[in-house]
PDB file of N, CA, C, O and CB in Angstrom:
ATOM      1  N   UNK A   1      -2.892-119.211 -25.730  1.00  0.00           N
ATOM      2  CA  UNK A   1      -2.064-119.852 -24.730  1.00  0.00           C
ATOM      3  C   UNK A   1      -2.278-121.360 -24.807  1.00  0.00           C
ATOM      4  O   UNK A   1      -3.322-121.981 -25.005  1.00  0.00           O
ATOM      5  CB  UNK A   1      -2.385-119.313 -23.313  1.00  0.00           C
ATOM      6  N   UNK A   2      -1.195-121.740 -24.629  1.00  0.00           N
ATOM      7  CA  UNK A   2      -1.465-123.662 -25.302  1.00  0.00           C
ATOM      8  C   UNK A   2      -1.617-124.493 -23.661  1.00  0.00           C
ATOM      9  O   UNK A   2      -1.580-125.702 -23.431  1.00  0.00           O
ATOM     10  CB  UNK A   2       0.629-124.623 -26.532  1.00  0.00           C
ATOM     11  N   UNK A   3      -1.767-123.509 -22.836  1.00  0.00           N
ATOM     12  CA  UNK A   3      -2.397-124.504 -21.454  1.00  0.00           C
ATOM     13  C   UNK A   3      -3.960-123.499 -21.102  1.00  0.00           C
ATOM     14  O   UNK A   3      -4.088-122.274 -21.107  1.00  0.00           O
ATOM     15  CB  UNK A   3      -0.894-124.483 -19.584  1.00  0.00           C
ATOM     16  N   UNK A   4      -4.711-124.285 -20.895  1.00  0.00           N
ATOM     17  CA  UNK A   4      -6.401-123.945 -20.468  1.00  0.00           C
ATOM     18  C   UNK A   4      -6.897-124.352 -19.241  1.00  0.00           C
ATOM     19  O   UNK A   4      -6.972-125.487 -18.771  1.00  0.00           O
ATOM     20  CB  UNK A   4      -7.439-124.616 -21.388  1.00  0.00           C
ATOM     21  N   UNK A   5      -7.188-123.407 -18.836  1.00  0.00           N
ATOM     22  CA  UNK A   5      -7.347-124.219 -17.437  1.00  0.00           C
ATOM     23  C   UNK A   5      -9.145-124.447 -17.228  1.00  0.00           C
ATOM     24  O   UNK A   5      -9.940-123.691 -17.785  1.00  0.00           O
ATOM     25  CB  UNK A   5      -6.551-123.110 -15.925  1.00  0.00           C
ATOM     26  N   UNK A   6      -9.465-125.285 -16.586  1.00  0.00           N
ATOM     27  CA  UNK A   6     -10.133-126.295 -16.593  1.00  0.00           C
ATOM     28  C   UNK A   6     -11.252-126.269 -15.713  1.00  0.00           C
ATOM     29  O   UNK A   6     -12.149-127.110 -15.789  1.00  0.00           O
ATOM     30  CB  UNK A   6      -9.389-127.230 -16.403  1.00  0.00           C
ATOM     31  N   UNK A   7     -11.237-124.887 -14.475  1.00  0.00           N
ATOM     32  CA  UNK A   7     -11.498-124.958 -13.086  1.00  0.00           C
ATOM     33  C   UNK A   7     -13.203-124.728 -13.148  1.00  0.00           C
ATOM     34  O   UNK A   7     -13.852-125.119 -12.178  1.00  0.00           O
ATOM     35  CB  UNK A   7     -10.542-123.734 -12.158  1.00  0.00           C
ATOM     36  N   UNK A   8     -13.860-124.136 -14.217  1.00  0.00           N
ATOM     37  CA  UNK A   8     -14.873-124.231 -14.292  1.00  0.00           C
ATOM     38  C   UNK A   8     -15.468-125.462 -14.378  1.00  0.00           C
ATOM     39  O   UNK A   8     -16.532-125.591 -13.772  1.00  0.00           O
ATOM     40  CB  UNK A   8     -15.077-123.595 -14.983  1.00  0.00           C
ATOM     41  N   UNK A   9     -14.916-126.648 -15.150  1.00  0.00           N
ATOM     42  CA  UNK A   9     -15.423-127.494 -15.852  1.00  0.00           C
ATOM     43  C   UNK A   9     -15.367-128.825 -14.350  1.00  0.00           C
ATOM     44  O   UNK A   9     -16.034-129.804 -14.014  1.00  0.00           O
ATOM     45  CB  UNK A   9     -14.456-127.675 -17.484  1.00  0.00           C
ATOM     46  N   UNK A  10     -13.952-127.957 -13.753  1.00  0.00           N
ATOM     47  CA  UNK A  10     -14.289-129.286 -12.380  1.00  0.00           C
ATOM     48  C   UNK A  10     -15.300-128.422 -11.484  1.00  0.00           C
ATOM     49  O   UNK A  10     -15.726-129.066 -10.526  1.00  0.00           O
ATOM     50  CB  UNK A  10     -12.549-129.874 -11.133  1.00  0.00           C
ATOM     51  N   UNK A  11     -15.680-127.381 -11.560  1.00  0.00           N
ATOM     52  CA  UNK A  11     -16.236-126.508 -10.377  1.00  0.00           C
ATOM     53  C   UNK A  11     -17.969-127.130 -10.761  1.00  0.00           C
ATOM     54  O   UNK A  11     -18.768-127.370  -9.856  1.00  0.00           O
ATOM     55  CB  UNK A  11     -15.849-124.356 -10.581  1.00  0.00           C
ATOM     56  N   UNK A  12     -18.204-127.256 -11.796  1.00  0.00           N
ATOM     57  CA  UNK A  12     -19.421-127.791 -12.350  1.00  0.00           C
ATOM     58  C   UNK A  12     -19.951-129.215 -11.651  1.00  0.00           C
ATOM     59  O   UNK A  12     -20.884-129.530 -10.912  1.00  0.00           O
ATOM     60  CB  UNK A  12     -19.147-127.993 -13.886  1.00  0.00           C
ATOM     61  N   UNK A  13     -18.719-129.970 -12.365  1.00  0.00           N
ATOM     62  CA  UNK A  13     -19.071-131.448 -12.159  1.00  0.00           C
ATOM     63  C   UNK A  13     -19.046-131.591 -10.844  1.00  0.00           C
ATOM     64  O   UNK A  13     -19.822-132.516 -10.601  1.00  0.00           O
ATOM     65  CB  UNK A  13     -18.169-132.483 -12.804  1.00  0.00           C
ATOM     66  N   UNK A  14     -18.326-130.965  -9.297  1.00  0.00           N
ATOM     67  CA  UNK A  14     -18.478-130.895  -8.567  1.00  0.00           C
ATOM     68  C   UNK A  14     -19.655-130.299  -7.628  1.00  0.00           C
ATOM     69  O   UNK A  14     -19.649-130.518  -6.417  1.00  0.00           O
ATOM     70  CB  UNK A  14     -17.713-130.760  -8.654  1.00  0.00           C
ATOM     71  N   UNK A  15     -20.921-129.339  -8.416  1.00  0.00           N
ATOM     72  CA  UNK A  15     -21.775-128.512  -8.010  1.00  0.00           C
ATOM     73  C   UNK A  15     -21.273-127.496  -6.781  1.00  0.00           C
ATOM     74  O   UNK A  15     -21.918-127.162  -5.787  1.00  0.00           O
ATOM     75  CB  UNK A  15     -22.882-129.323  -7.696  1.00  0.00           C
ATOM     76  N   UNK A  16     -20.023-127.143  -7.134  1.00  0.00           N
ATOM     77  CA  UNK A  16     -19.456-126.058  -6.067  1.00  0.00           C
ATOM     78  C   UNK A  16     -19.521-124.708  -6.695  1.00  0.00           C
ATOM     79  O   UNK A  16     -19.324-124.650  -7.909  1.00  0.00           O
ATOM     80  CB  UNK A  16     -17.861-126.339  -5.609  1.00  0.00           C
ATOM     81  N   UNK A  17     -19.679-124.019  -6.279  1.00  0.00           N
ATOM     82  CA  UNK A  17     -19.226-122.329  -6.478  1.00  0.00           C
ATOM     83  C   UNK A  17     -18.377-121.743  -6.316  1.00  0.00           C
ATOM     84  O   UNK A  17     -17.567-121.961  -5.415  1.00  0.00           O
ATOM     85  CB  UNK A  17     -19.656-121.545  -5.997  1.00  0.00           C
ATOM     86  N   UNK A  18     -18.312-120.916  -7.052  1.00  0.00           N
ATOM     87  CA  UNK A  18     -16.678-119.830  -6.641  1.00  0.00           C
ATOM     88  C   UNK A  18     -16.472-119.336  -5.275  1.00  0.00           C
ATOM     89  O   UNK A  18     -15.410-118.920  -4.811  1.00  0.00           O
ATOM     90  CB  UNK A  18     -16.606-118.229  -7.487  1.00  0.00           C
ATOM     91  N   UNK A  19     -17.622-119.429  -4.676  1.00  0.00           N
ATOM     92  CA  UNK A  19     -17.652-118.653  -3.434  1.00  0.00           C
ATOM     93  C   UNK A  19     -17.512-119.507  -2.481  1.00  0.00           C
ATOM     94  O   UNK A  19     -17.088-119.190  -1.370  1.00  0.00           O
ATOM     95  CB  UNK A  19     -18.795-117.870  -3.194  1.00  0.00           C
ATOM     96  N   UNK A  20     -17.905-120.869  -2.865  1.00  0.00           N
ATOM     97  CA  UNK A  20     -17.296-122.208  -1.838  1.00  0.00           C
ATOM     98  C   UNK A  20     -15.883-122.045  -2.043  1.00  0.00           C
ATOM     99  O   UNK A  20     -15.091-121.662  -1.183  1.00  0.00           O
ATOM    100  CB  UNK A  20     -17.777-123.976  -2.305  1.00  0.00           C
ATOM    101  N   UNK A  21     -15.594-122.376  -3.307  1.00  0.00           N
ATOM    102  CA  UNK A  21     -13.951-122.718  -3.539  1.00  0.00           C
ATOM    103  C   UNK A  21     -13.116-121.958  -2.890  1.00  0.00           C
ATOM    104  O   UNK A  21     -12.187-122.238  -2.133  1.00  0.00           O
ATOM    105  CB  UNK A  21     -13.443-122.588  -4.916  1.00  0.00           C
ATOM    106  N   UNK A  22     -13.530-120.992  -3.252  1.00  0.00           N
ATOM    107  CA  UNK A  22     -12.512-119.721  -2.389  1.00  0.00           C
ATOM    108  C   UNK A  22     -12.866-119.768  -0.761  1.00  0.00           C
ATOM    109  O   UNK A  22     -12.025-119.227  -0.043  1.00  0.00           O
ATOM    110  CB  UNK A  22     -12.971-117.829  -3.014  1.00  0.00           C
ATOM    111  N   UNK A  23     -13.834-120.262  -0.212  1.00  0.00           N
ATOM    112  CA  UNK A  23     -13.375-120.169   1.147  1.00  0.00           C
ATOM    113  C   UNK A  23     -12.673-121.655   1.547  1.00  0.00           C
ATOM    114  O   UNK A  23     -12.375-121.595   2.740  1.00  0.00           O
ATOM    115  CB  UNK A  23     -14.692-119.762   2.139  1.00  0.00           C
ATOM    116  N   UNK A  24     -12.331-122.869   1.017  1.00  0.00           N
ATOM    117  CA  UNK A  24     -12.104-123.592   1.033  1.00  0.00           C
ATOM    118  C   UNK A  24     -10.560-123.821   0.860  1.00  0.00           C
ATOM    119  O   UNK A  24      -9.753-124.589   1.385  1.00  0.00           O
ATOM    120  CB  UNK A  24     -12.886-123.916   0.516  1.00  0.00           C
ATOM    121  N   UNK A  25     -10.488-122.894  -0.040  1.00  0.00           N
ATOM    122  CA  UNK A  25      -9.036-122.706  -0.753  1.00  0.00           C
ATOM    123  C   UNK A  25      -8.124-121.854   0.017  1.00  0.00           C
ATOM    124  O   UNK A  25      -6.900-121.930   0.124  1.00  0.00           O
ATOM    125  CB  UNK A  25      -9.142-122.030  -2.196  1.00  0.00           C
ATOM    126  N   UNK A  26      -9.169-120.817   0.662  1.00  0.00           N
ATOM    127  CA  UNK A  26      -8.073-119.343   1.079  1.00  0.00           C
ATOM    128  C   UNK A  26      -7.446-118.870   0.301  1.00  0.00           C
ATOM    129  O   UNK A  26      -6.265-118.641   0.560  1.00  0.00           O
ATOM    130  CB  UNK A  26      -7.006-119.411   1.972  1.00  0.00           C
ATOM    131  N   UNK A  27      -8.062-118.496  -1.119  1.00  0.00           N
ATOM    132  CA  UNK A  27      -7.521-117.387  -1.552  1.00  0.00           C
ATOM    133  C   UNK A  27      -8.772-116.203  -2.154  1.00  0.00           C
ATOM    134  O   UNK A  27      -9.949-116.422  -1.867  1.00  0.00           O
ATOM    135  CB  UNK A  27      -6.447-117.904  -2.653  1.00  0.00           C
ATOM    136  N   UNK A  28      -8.485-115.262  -2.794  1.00  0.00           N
ATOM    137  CA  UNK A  28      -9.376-114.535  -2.946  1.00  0.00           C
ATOM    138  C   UNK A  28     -10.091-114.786  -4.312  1.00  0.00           C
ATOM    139  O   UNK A  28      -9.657-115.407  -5.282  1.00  0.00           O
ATOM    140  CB  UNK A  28      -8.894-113.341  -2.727  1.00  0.00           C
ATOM    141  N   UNK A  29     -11.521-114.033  -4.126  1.00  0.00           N
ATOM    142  CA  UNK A  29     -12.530-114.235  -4.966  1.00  0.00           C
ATOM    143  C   UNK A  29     -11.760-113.971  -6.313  1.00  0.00           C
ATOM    144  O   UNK A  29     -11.759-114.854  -7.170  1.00  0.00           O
ATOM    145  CB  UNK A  29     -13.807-113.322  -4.650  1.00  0.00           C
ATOM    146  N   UNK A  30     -11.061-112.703  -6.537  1.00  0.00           N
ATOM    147  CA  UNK A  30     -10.257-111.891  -7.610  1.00  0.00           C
ATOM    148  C   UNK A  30      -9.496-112.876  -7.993  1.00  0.00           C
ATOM    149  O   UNK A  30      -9.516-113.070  -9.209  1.00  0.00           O
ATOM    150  CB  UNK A  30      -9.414-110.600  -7.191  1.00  0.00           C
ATOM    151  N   UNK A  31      -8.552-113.854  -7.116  1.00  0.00           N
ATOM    152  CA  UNK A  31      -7.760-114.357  -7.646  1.00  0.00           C
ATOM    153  C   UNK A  31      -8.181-115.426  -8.207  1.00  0.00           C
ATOM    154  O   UNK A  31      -7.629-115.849  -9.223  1.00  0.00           O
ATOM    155  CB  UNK A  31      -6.918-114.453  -7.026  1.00  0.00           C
ATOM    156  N   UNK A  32      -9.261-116.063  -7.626  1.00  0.00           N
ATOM    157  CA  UNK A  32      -9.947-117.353  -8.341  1.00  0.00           C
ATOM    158  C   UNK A  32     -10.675-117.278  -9.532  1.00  0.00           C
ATOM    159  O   UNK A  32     -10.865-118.123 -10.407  1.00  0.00           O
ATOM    160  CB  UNK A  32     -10.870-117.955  -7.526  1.00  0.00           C
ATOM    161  N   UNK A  33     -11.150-115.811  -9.385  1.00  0.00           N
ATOM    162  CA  UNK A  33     -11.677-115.649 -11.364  1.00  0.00           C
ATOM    163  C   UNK A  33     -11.164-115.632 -11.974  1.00  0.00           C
ATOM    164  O   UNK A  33     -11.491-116.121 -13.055  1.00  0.00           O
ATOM    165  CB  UNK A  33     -12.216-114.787 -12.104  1.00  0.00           C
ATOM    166  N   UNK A  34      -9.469-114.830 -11.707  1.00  0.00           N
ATOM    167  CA  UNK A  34      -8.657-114.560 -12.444  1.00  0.00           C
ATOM    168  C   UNK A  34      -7.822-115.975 -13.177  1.00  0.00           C
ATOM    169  O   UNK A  34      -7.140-115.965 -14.202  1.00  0.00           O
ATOM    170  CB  UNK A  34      -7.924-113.631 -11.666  1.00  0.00           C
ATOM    171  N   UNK A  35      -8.170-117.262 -12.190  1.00  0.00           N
ATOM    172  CA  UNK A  35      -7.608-118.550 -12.422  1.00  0.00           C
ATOM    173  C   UNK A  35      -8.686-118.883 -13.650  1.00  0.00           C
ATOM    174  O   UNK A  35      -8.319-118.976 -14.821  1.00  0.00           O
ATOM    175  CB  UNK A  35      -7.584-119.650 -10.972  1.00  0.00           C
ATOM    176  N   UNK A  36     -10.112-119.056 -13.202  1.00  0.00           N
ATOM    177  CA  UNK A  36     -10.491-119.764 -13.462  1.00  0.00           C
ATOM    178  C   UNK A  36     -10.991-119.100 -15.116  1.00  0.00           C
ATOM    179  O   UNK A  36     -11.229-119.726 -16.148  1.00  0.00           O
ATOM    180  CB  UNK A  36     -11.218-120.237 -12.363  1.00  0.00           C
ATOM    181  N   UNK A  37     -11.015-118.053 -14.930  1.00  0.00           N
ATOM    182  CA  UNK A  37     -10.870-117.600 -16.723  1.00  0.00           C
ATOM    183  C   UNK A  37      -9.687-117.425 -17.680  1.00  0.00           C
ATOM    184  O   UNK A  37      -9.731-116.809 -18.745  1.00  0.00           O
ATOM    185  CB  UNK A  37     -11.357-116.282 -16.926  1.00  0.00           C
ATOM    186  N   UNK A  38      -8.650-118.034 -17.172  1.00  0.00           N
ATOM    187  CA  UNK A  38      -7.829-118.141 -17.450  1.00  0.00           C
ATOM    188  C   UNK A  38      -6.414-116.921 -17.738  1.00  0.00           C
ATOM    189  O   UNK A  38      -5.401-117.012 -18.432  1.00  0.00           O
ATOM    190  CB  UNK A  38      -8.343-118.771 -18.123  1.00  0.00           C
ATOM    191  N   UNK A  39      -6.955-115.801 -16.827  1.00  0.00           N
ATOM    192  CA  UNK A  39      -6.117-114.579 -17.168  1.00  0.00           C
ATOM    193  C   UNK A  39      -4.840-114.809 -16.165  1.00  0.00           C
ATOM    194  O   UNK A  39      -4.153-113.788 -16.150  1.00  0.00           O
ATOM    195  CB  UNK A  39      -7.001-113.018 -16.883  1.00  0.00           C
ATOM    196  N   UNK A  40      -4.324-115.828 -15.337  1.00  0.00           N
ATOM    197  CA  UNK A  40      -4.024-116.119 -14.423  1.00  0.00           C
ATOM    198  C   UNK A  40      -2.369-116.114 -15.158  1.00  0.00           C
ATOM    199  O   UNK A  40      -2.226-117.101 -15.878  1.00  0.00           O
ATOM    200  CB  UNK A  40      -4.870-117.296 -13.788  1.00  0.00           C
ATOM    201  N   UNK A  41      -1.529-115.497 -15.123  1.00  0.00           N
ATOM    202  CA  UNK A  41       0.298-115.761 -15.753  1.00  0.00           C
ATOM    203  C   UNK A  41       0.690-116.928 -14.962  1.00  0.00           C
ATOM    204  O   UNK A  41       1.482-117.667 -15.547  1.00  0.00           O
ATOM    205  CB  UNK A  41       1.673-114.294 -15.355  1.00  0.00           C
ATOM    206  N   UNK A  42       0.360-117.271 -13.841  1.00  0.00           N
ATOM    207  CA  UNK A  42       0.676-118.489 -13.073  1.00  0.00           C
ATOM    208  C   UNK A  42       0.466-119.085 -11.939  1.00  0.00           C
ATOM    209  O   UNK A  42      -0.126-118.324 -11.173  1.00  0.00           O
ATOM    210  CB  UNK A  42       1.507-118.556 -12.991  1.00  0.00           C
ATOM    211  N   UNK A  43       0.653-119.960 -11.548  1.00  0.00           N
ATOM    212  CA  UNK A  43      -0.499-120.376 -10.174  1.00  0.00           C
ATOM    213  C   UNK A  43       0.513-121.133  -8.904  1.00  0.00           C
ATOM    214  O   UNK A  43       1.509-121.781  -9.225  1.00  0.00           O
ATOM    215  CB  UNK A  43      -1.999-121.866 -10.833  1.00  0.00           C
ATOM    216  N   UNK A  44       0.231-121.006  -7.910  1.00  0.00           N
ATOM    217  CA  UNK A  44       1.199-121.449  -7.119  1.00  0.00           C
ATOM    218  C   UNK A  44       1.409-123.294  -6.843  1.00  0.00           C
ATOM    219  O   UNK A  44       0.288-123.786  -6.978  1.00  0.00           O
ATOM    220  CB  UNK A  44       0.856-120.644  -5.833  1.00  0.00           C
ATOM    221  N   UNK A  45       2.092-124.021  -6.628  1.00  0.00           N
ATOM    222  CA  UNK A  45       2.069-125.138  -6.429  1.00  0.00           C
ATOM    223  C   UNK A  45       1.097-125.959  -4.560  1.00  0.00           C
ATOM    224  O   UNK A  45       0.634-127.012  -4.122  1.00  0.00           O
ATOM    225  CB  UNK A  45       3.704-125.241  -6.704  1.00  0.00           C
ATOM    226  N   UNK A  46       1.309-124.654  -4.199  1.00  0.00           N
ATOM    227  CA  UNK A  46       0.425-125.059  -3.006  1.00  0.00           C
ATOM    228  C   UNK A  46      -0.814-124.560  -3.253  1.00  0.00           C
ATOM    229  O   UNK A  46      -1.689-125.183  -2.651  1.00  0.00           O
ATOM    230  CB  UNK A  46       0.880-124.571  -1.645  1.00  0.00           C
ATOM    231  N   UNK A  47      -1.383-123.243  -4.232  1.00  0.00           N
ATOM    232  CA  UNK A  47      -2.995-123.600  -4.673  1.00  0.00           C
ATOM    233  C   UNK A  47      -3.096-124.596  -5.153  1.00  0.00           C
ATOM    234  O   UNK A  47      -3.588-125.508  -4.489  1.00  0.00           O
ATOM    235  CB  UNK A  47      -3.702-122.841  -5.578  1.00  0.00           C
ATOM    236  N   UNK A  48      -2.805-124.752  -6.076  1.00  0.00           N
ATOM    237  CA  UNK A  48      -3.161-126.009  -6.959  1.00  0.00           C
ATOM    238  C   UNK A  48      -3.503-127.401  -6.293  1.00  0.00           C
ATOM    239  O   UNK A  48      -4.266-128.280  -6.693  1.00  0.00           O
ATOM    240  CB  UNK A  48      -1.976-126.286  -7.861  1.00  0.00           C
ATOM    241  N   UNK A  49      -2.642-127.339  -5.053  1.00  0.00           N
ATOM    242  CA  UNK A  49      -3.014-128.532  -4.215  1.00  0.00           C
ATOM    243  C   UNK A  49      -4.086-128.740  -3.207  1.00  0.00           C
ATOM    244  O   UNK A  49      -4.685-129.664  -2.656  1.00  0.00           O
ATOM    245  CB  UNK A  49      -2.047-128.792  -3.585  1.00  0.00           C
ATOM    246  N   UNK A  50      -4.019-126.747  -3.240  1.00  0.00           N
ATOM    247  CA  UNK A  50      -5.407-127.089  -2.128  1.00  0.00           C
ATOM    248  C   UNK A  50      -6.634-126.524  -2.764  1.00  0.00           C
ATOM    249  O   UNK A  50      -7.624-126.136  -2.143  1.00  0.00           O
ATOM    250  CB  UNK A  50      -5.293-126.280  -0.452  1.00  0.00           C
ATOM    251  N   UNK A  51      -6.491-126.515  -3.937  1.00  0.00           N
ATOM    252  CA  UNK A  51      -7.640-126.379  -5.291  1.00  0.00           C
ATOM    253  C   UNK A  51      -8.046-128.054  -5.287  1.00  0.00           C
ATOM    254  O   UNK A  51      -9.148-128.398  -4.860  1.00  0.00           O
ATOM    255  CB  UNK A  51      -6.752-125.718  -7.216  1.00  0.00           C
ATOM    256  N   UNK A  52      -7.235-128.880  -5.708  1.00  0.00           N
ATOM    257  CA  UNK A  52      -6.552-130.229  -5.933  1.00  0.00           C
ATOM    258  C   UNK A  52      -7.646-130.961  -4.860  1.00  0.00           C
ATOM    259  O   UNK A  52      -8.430-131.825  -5.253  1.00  0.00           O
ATOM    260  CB  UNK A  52      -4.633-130.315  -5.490  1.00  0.00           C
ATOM    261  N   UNK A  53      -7.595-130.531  -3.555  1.00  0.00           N
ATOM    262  CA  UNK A  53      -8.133-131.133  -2.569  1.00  0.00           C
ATOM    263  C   UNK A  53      -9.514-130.859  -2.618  1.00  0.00           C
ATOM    264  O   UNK A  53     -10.350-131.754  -2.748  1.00  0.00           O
ATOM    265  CB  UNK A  53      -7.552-130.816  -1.413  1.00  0.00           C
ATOM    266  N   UNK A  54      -9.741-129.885  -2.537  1.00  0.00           N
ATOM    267  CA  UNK A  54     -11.065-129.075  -1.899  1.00  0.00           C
ATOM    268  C   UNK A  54     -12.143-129.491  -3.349  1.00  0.00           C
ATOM    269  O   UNK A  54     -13.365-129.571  -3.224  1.00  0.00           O
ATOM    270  CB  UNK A  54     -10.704-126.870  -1.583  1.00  0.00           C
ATOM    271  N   UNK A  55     -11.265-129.772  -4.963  1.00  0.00           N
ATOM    272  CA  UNK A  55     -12.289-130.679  -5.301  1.00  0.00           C
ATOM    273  C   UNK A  55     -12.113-132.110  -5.716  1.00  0.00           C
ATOM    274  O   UNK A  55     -13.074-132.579  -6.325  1.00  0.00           O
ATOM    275  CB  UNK A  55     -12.903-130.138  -6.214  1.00  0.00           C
ATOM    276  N   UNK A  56     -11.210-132.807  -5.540  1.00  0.00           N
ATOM    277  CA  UNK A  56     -11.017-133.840  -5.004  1.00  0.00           C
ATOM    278  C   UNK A  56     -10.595-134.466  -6.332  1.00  0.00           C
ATOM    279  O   UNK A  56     -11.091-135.514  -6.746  1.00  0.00           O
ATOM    280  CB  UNK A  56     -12.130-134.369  -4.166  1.00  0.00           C
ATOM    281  N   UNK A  57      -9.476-133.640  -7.102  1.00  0.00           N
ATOM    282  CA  UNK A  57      -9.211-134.235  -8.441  1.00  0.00           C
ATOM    283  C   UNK A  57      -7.807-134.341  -8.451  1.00  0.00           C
ATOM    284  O   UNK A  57      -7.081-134.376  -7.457  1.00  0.00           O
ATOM    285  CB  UNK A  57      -9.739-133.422  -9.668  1.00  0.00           C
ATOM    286  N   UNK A  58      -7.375-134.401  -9.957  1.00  0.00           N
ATOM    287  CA  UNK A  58      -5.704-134.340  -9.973  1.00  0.00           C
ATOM    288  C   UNK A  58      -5.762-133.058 -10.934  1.00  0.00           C
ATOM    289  O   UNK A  58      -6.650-132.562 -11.629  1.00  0.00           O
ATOM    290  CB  UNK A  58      -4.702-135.936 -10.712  1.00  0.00           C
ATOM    291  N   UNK A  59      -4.177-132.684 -10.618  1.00  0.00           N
ATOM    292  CA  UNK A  59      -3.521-130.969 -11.430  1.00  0.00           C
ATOM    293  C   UNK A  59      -4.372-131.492 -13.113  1.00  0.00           C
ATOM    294  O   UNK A  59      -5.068-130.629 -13.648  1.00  0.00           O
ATOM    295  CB  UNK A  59      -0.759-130.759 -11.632  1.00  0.00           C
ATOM    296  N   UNK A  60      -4.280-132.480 -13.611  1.00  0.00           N
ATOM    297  CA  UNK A  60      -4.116-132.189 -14.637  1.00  0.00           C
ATOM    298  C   UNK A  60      -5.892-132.783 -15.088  1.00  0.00           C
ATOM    299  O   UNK A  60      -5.946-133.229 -16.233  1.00  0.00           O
ATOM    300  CB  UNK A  60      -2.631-132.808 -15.220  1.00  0.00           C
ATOM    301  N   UNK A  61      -7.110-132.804 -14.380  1.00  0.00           N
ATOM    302  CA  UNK A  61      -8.519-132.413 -13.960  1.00  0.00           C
ATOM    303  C   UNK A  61      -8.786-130.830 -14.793  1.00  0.00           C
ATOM    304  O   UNK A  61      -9.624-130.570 -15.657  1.00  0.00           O
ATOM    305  CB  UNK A  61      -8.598-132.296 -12.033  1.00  0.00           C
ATOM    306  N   UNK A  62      -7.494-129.721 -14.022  1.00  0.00           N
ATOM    307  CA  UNK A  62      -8.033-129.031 -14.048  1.00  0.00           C
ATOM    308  C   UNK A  62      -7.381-127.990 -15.101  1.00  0.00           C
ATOM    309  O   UNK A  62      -7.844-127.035 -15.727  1.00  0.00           O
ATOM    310  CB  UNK A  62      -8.285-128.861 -12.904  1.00  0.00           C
ATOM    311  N   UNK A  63      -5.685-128.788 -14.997  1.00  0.00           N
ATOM    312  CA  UNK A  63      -4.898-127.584 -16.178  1.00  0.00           C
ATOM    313  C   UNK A  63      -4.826-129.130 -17.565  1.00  0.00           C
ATOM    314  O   UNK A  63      -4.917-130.354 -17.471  1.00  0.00           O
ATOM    315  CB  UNK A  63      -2.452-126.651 -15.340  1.00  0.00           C
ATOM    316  N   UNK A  64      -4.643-128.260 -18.590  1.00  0.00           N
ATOM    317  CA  UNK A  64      -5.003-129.099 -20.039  1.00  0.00           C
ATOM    318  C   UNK A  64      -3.628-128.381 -20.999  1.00  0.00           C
ATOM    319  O   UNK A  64      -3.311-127.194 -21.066  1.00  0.00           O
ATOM    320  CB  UNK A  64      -7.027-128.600 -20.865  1.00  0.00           C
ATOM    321  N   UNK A  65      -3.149-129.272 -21.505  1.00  0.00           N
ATOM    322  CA  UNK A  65      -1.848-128.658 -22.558  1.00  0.00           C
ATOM    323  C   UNK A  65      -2.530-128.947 -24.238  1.00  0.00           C
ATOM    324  O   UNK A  65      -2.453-130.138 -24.540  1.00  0.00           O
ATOM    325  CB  UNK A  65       0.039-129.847 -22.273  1.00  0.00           C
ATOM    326  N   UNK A  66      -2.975-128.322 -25.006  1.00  0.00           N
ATOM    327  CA  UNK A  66      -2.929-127.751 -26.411  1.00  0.00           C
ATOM    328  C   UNK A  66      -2.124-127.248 -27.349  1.00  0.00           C
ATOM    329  O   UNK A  66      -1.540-126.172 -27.481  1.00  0.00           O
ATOM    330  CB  UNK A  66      -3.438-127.064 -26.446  1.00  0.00           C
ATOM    331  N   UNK A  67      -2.181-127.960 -27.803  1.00  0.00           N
ATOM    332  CA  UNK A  67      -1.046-127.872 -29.312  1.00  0.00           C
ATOM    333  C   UNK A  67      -1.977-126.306 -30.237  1.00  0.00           C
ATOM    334  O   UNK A  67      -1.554-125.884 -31.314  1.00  0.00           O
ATOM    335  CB  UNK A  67      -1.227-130.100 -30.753  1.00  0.00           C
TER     336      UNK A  67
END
């Protein structure tokens, strides 16, 4: 897939956990692994923003386009 998403790599540099993010975010644990390992077919424009917020980056922090 030529987009990677990234959410570990901000979840790191941030020292947050999945288990922060997701209560932060309001969505579920399932769905945030499912993001953040990338099995995710697509993501909503209002997660992303309150992904966006809660770690204090921009969309493209966390999604990456590959040739």
């Amino acid at each position: 897939m030529p987009i990677t998403v990234n959410l570990d790599v901000m979840m790191a540099k941030r020292k947050m956990s999945l288990n922060e993010l997701s209560e932060k975010v309001g969505i579920t644990l399932s769905n945030l692994s499912n993001l953040k390992t990338g099995k995710a077919r697509a993501i909503r424009f209002s997660t992303l923003e309150a992904i966006c917020e809660a770690l204090d980056c921009q969309p493209g922090d966390i999604l990456e386009f590959s040739d």
